[in-house]
N, C-alpha and C positions, 0 to 999 in steps of 0.2 A: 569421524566422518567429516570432512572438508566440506564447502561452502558449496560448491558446484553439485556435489554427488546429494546435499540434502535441496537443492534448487529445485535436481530432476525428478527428484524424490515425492514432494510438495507440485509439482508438476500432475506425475503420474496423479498422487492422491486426487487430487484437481480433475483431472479428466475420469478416472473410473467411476467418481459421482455421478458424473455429469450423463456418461453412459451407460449405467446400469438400470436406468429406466429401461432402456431399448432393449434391456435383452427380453422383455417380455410382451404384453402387447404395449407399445407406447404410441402417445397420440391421444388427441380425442376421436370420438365415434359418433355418427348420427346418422340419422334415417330420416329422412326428407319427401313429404310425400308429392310427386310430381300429380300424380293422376286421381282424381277422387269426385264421386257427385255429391261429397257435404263439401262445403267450404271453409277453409280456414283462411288465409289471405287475400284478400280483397283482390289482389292483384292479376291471379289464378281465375282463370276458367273452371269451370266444374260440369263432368257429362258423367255419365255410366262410365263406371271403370276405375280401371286401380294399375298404379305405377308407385312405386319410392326406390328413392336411390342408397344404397347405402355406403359410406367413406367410413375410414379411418384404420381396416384394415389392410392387407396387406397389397389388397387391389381393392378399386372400386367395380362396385355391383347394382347392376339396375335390375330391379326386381320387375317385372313385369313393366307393359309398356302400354297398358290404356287401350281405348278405338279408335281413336280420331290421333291420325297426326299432326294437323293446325293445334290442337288440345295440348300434345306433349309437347310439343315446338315451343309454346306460346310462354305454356308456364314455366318451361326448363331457361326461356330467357329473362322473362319475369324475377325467377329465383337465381339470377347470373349460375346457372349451372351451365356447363361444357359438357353435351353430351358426348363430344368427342371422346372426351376422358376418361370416357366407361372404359374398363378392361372385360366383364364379365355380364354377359346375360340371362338370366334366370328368368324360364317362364313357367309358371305355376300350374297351368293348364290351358289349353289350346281354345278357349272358348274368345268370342271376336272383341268382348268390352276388358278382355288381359293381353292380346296380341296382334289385333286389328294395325297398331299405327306398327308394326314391326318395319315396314317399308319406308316410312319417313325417319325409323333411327336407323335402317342399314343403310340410307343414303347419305349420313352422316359418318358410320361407322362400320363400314363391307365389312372388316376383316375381325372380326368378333368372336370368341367362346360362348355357343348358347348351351345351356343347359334345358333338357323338355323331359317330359316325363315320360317313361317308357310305356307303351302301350301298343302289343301283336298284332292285336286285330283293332285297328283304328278305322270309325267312322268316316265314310267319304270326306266329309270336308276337314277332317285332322290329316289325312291321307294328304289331300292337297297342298295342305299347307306343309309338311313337314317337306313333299316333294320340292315345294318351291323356295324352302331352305337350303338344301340340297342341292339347290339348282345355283344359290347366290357361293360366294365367297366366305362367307362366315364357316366357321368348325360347331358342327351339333354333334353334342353328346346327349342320347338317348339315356336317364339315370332308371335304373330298376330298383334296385335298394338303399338303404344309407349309404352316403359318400362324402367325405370331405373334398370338397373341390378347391379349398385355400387354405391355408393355415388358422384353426379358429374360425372356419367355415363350412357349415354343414347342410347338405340335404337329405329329409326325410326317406327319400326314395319315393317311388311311384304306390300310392295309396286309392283305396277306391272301387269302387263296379262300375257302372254304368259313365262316371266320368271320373277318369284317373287325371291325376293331382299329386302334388310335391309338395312340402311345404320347407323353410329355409329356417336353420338353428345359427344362430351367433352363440358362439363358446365364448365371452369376455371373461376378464378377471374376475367380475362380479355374479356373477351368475349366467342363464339362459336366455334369452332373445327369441322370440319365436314369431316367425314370419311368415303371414298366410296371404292368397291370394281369395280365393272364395270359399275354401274349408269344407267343398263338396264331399270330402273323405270323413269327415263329421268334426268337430273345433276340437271334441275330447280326445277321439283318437290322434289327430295330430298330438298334442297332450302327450299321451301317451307312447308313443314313437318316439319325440324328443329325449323322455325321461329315459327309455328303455336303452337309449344311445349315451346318455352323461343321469347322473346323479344330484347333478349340480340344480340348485334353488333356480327356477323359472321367472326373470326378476319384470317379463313384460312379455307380454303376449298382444299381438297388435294385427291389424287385419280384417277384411274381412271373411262374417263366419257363417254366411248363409241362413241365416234365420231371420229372412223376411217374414217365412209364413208360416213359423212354431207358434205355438200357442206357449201363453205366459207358464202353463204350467212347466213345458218343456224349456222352456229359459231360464226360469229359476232351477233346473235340477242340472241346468250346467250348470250354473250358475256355482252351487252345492259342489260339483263337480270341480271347478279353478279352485275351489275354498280347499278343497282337499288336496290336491297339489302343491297348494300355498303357495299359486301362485301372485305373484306382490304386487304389481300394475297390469291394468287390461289397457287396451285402445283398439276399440272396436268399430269399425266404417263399413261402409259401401255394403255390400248383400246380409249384411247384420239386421240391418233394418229399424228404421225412427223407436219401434218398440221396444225391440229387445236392446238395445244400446242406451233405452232411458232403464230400462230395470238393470242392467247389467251396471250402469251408472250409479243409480239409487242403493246399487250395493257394497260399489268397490269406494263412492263420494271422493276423498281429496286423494285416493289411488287410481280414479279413474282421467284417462288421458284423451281428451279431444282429438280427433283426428278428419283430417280434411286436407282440400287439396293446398298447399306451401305451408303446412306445418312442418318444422323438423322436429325430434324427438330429439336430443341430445342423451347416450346410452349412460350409463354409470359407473 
């Protein structure tokens, strides 16, 4: 073998290291929460409502987008985010403190993929608003079942009675990711739809889950409920509520994750 032909050789070896990360998910991951009434960076506003952004796959995804758009404006420059940059909009459910500010980011970003939760017979004011999606430049997809909308990107489908809800699974190398906006469809059954979709160890469940107004016995028997799942870190906010996010706390201790408005999560 001559000098040249072992160069190219030690060449190739060289670069198929270098890219064999890529061929599967490569990058880091984080989830960043633009919108939240706990607080976590001083620098952040805090109102009713939930927005986070999520990067590092193969598009970026805003998960819900708060009520107030001074609110999402404010923090998203705060946290030098570019909301231009979003590829993907995920809304969780049509209620006004997850898609109120939707007009101050489609006047950043007309031409968008929203995702909304499919539902026949929609309540007058879900009516309106879907009309007045429909009416802009953005592409709505109505989601009724599970769907992978990116690669290692998953939605629940449409969940629920009285208020239909989605909620968002990250398939990472490590495990399951589970993304809720208000968990109106109930925290376990979301839960339970993620597992039913992958098998894979649930390594964060994050969001909020609706239980301002359980009583502690029904919070501990979630509680019971993530235990048996196994699943490994909570971070529970916004319509969770100060109660159940200190027992949910007091149970998960150095797995439980703070969450508020300009925390990032870095995924694992």
């Amino acid at each position: 073998m001559n000098r040249y032909l072992r160069g190219a050789m030690a060449i190739l070896f060289i670069w198929t290291a270098w890219a064999m990360p890529l061929a599967g998910q490569a990058g880091p991951k984080d989830i960043t929460i633009l919108y939240d009434n706990r607080p976590s960076d001083p620098a952040c506003a805090t109102d009713w409502g939930f927005s986070c952004l999520i990067r590092g796959f193969e598009k970026t995804i805003l998960f819900d987008v708060g009520q107030k758009g001074d609110v999402l404006l404010k923090n998203a420059a705060a946290l030098k985010v570019d909301l231009k940059a979003v590829d993907v909009l995920v809304l969780s459910h049509l209620h006004g403190d997850h898609t109120n500010a939707i007009g101050a980011f489609l006047n950043l970003k007309p031409h968008i993929q929203i995702y909304l939760p499919d539902d026949p017979r929609p309540d007058p004011m879900t009516y309106l608003f879907k009309d007045r999606l429909q009416k802009s430049v953005a592409s709505v997809v109505a989601v009724a079942g599970p769907k992978e909308i990116l690669p290692h990107v998953f939605l629940t489908g449409t969940m629920g009675s009285s208020t239909k809800e989605q909620s968002l699974v990250l398939d990472t190398d490590n495990g399951l990711v589970i993304v809720t906006g208000c968990a109106h469809q109930g925290v376990v059954n979301v839960v339970e739809r993620a597992r039913s979709m992958s098998k894979k160890e649930i390594i964060l469940l994050l969001g909020g889950f609706h239980l301002l107004n359980s009583s502690e016995a029904a919070v501990k028997n979630i509680i019971d409920s993530f235990k048996e799942y196994g699943i490994r870190r909570i971070g529970a906010t916004h319509c969770t509520g100060d109660k159940a996010i200190q027992l949910i706390k007091d149970a998960y201790k150095e797995n439980f994750i703070e969450i508020g408005a300009g925390k990032t999560i870095v995924l694992p």
